[in-house]
C-alpha positions in Angstrom: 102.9 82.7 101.7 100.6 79.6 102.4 97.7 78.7 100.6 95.6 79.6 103.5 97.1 82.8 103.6 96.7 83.2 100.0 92.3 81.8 100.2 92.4 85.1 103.2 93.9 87.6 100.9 91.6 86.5 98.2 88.5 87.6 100.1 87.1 90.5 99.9 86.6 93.0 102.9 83.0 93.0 105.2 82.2 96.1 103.6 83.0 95.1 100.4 81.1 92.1 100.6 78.0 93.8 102.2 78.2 96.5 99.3 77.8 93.3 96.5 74.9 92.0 98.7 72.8 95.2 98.8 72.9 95.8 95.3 72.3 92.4 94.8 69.6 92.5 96.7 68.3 95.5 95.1 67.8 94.5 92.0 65.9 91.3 93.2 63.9 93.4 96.2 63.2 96.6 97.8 63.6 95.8 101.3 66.4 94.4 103.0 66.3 90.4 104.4 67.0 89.9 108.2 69.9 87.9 107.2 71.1 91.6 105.4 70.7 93.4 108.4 72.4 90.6 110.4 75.4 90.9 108.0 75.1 95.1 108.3 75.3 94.2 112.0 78.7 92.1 111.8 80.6 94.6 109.6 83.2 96.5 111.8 82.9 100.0 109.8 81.9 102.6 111.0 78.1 103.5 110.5 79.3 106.5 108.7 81.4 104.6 106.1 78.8 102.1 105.6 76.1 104.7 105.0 78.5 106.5 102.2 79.6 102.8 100.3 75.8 102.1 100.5 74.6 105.9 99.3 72.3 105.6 102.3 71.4 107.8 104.7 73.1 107.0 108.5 70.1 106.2 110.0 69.0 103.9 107.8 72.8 101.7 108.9 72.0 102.2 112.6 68.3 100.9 112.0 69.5 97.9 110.0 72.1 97.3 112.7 69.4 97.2 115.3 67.4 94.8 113.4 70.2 92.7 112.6 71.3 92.8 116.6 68.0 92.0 117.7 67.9 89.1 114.7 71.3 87.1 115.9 70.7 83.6 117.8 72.6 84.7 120.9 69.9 87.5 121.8 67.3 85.4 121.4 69.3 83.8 124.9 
């Protein structure tokens, strides 16, 4: 295995990573950044599994999403 193989492996999943930033985040605020909600948007899980890593409710996922979507550079375009 290469070393860059070996950096990839390393790294933890989108969803794992997201889940250390909430509760992060939780402990420093109550409400999630824009750049959280950007993140929540690039994660490929479903909402459903994000919702259950996060103990939040689905809607609460789909609403960060939006935020996050409407947030990103390109649809600013």
């Amino acid at each position: 295995m290469s070393f860059m193989m070996k950096i990839d492996a390393a790294r933890p999943s989108p969803l794992d990573q997201l889940v250390a930033d909430y509760f992060y985040a939780q402990r420093l605020e109550h409400h999630p950044t824009l750049d959280f909600c950007r993140q929540v948007f690039g994660v490929p899980d479903e909402d459903e599994a994000v919702a259950q890593r996060l103990s939040v409710a689905i809607s609460t996922v789909r609403g960060w999403r939006e935020l996050g979507r409407r947030a990103t550079p390109r649809s600013c375009l």
